[in-house]
C-alpha angles and dihedrals in degrees: 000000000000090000090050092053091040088062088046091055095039089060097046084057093057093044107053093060096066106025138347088193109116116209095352086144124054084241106036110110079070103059100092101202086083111005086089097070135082095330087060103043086051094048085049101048102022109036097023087251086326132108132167129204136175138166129181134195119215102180142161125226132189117189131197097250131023111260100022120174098226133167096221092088129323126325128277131258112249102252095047148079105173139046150170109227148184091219093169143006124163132177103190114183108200117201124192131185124198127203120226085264088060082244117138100259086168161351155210148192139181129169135170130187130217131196138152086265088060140269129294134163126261117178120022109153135116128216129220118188134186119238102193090080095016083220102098135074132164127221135207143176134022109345141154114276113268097233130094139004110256089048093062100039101111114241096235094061096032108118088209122065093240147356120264135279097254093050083053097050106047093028105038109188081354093243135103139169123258142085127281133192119216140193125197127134123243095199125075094215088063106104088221089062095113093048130066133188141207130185120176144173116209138168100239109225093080121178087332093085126021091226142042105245098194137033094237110108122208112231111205137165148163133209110202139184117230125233098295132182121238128227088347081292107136082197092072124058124182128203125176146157149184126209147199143198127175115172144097143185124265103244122222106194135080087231132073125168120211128154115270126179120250129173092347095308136085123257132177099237124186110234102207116198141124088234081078095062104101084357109133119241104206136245106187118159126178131199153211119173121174129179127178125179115197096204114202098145139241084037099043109176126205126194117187124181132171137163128201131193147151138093132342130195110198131114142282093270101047141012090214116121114253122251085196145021101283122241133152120214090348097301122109109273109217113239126234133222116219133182104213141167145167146149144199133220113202122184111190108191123195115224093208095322143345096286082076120038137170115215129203124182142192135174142154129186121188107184087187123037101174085067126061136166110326095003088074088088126156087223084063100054094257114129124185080283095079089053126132123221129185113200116198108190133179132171148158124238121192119185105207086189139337097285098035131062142168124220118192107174140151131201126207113197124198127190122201112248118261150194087231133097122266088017101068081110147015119310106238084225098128111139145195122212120191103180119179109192127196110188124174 
């Protein structure tokens, strides 16, 4: 027993340094670095290696038009423009093993969420990890993708209501199924102490479709730097990361639309050839994600910033990954190939402390970038699909006490100005979001 509660300690030494937010990323618990701290002391002495931990977000929204298609939640029904909503509740059950040395043998997660619109899971994956170098650990189940930073901010602990529309789009309920190797260093003398590493193999639909609908696998990691001072300054923390995602989708179909240029101009031009047939059309994303919190406190200041491109596989009507294999009407959708890119900027500014916190928000995402303004044209084979949209957000979050917060924020969301119909201006899709969240 005093061996077990040496290695508790231990681990609560090596966390604080670095963070005393528990589960402020959809993996952390399984960081141990800092899993090992107070979370766990309180799931070995309290729960018997069980906690359990829930939060949900009743909220009200008003948009600027009945029916808007919005990305702060799902759209809205044609006749309406504003809304109460169950937007989460989760209910997410942790369970830890120890070995005879008090070292983490194993773990497990399970989470469901609950709405008005149903239940679904959310979270269903285990965790092995070595002992010998206490460096390794292996993941399996159903688990947030291992790439950015914003995808894998839970959204309990996320300032902004939700993550941008870009974030949405490429990484839709941000989990998928497959197996991922990490390495991270439990111990604070390992020269790789400040790094981690995850590799994974997934299918690449994720919780978007309830099957994989091909054999090819999609392959994605990240390496990121942990919180680390600068310069020996306490008052300067740096963050950062870089990701990866190499996969695609086996296309079925004879047919596959990508921009060529033609006459000094981009087109999306059909490829028609039976090469195409079990041929992969790519999905390739890569990353760059920063965040750097100047910390005189009370008035601590955060600045995040990360951009995304590559290459998306979707159809002509969205850029959205498929959760499924597309069709319309029973017969074979072609798939498109998109370059795409974007990026968001995000200052979250404490007024005297985080109980009280300004947000400002910026993000762009661009699914085409061959095709810009009045280029995006219907003559030339765009639909609604290769617009661009800019989203400025602010907000205001109070915490009135550790299990109870206030979110009052307000997107305002610009299309770029097309040649197509329906886009020739700007879309009326603003939208204000006033969340309340109990958590326990």
């Amino acid at each position: 027993m005093k061996n077990v509660f040496a290695a508790i300690l231990l681990s609560i030494f090596l966390a604080l340094p670095r963070s005393t937010q528990a589960q402020r990323f959809l993996m952390d618990m399984i960081d141990t670095t800092n899993q090992m701290g107070k979370g766990m002391l309180s799931i070995y002495e309290r729960y018997n290696k069980v906690k359990l931990s829930g939060y949900i977000q009743p909220q009200f929204q008003i948009a600027s038009a009945k029916g808007a298609e919005i990305y702060a939640g799902p759209n809205f029904s044609e006749f309406a423009n504003n809304r109460f909503m169950l937007r989460r509740g989760r209910l997410r059950v942790d369970y830890a093993h120890m070995n005879h040395k008090g070292q983490p043998s194993s773990y497990f997660v399970f989470q469901f969420d609950g709405t008005e619109r149903g239940v679904a899971i959310r979270d269903f994956w285990g965790r092995f990890y070595e002992n010998k170098f206490k460096l390794f650990s292996l993941t399996t189940g159903m688990f947030a993708r291992p790439f950015g930073y914003e995808v894998n901010l839970s959204s309990s602990r996320r300032e902004s209501p939700e993550r941008g529309r870009m974030s949405q789009i490429l990484m839709k309920s941000e989990r998928d199924l497959g197996a991922m190797l990490s390495m991270s260093s439990r111990t604070i003398t390992n020269r790789l102490s400040y790094l981690k590493l995850d590799i994974g193999v997934f299918n690449g639909q994720g919780l978007a479709g309830t099957m994989d609908y091909d054999s090819h696998k999609d392959v994605i990691g990240r390496l990121s730097l942990k919180p680390t001072s600068l310069l020996s300054c306490q008052e300067l923390i740096l963050t950062a990361g870089i990701s990866g995602y190499l996969g695609g989708i086996t296309n079925r179909s004879p047919v596959l639309y990508q921009a060529q240029r033609i006459n000094g101009g981009y087109q999306m031009q059909a490829d028609s050839s039976q090469q195409n047939v079990q041929s992969t059309a790519p999905r390739r994303y890569f990353g760059a994600d920063v965040q750097l919190k100047v910390n005189p406190k009370p008035f601590t200041t955060e600045l995040r910033a990360e951009f995304i491109g590559g290459l998306q596989t979707a159809t002509a009507s969205t850029s959205q990954s498929p959760g499924s294999y597309p069709t319309v009407n029973g017969q074979l959708d072609p798939l498109y190939i998109r370059s795409f890119n974007g990026a968001y900027f995000c200052l979250i500014q404490n007024l005297g402390g985080e109980d009280n916190q300004l947000i400002l928000k910026y993000d762009y995402y661009d699914p085409n970038t061959k095709s810009t303004g009045q280029q995006v044209t219907e003559d030339l084979g765009f639909t609604a699909a290769d617009v661009r949209y800019d989203t400025f957000g602010f907000g205001y979050l109070h915490r009135a006490n550790s299990t109870l917060k206030f979110i009052f924020y307000y997107d305002i969301i610009k299309n770029e100005k097309t040649s197509l119909e329906g886009f020739t201006t700007d879309l009326p899709d603003n939208v204000f979001t006033c969340r309340v969240q109990y958590n326990f």
